[in-house]
N, C-alpha and C positions, 0 to 999 in steps of 0.2 A: 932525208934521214928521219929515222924513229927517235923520238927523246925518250929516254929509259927513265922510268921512275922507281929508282932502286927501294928493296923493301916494300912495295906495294902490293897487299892479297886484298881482294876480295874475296870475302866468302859469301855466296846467297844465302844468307842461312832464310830466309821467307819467299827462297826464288818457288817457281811452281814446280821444281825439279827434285831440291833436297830429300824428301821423304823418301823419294824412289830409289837414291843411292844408296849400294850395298859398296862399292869400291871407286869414289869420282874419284879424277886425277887433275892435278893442277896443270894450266894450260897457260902459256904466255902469248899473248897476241897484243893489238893495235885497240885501243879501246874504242870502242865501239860509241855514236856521236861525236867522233874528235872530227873537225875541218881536214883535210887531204886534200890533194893534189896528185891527179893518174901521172905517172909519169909517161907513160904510154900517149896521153889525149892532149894532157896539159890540163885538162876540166878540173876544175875545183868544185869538191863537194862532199858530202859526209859519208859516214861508214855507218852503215842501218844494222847489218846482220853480217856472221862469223856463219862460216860452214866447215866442216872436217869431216873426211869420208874415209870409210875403213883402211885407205890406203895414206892416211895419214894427210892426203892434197888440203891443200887449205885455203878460204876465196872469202873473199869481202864481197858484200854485196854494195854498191857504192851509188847512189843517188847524185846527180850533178846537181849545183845548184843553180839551176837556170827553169825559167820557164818559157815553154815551146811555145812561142809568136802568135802561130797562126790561132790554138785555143785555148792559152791563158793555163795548162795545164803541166804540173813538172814535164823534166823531162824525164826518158824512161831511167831507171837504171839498170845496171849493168855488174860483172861479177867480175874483180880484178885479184890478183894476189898478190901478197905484202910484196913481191921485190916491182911493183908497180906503184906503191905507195911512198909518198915525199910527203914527210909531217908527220903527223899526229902523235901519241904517247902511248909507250909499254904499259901493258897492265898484267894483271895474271889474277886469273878467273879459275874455278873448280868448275869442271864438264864429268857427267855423269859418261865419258865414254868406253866403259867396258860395256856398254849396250848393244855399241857398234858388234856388229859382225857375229851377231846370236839372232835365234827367231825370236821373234816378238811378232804381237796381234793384236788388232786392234778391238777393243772391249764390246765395243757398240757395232760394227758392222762384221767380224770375222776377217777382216782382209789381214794375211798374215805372211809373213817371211821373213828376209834378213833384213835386220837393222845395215844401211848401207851408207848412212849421211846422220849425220847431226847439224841442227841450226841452232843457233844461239841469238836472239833477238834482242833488240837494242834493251824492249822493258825487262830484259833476263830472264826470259818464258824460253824452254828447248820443246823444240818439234824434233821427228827420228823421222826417217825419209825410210819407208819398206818397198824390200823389192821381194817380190814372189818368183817362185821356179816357176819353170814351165812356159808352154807358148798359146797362145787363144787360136785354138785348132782353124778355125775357118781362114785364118790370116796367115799365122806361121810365124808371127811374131810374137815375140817375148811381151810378157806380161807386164805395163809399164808400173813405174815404183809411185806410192802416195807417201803424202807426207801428213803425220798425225802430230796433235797436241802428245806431250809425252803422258798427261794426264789421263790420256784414253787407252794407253797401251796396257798389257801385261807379257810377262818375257819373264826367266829364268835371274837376267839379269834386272829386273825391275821390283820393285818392294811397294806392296800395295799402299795408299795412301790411307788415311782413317779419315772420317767423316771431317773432322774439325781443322785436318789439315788441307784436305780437296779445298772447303770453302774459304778456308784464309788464301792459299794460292791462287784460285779464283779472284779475289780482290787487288791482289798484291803484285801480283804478273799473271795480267789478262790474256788472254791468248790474239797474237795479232792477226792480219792479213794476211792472206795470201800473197805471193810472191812467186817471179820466174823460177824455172827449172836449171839446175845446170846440166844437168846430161837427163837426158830423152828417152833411153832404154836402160 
């Protein structure tokens, strides 16, 4: 079970996100570092990252807390969602997500399409996952999606940052690591 912690918002107001909001909406989730238990594995371990994709689906990214025998190295994680979840506590967060499901592009390299995922990370930095039309003519296959700092992006729905807010959000919610995919195409 979730423990609800009634009356609880956070608002980012220093996340690396807010300048970019023209319209975020409040979200209720599992907060993110709380202890958990898959209920699916039985593994005990934390909630690193929040995902939500234009159709609403919604996934924890969940780190077990074990480390693999053979090289001293966590073990992998893995993407579960909340009705897999035993423990941890209600929160409600503001997600920049009328992003979702608009073009957006990214500043520095041109790769551009639909916003099609949002990641919300543990230090409260969002990444937009873009997927492009089309298919890479030699293969036949659909153009797979990247995921960008939302700081690199510009979109309809994105509000440019100014100079003194880029470098505060730079400080303040770093941009993390990389991390598994959940869907492949």
């Amino acid at each position: 079970m979730i423990k609800k912690q009634p009356d609880l918002f956070v608002f980012m107001h220093s996340s690396c996100w807010l300048p970019f909001c023209r319209d975020a909406k409040q979200k209720t989730m599992i907060k993110l570092g709380t202890m958990i238990t898959d209920k699916v594995t039985g593994i005990k371990g934390m909630l690193t990252m929040y995902q939500v994709d234009i159709s609403d689906n919604k996934h924890y990214l969940f780190q077990p807390a074990v480390l693999n025998p053979e090289d001293r190295q966590p073990a992998k994680s893995f993407w579960v969602t909340e009705k897999r979840v035993i423990g941890g506590e209600e929160t409600t967060v503001v997600l920049p997500l009328e992003i979702l499901d608009t073009q957006v592009e990214d500043k520095a390299t041109g790769f551009n399409g639909t916003a099609i995922a949002l990641y919300y990370h543990l230090n409260g930095c969002i990444h937009i996952e873009i997927k492009p039309k089309g298919i890479i003519e030699k293969t036949g296959e659909s153009i797979k999606p990247v995921e960008f700092d939302i700081r690199r992006l510009k979109g309809i729905a994105i509000k440019e940052m100014n100079s003194n807010e880029f470098e505060k959000s730079k400080v303040e919610t770093p941009s993390p690591e990389f991390h598994p995919q959940i869907f492949n195409s």
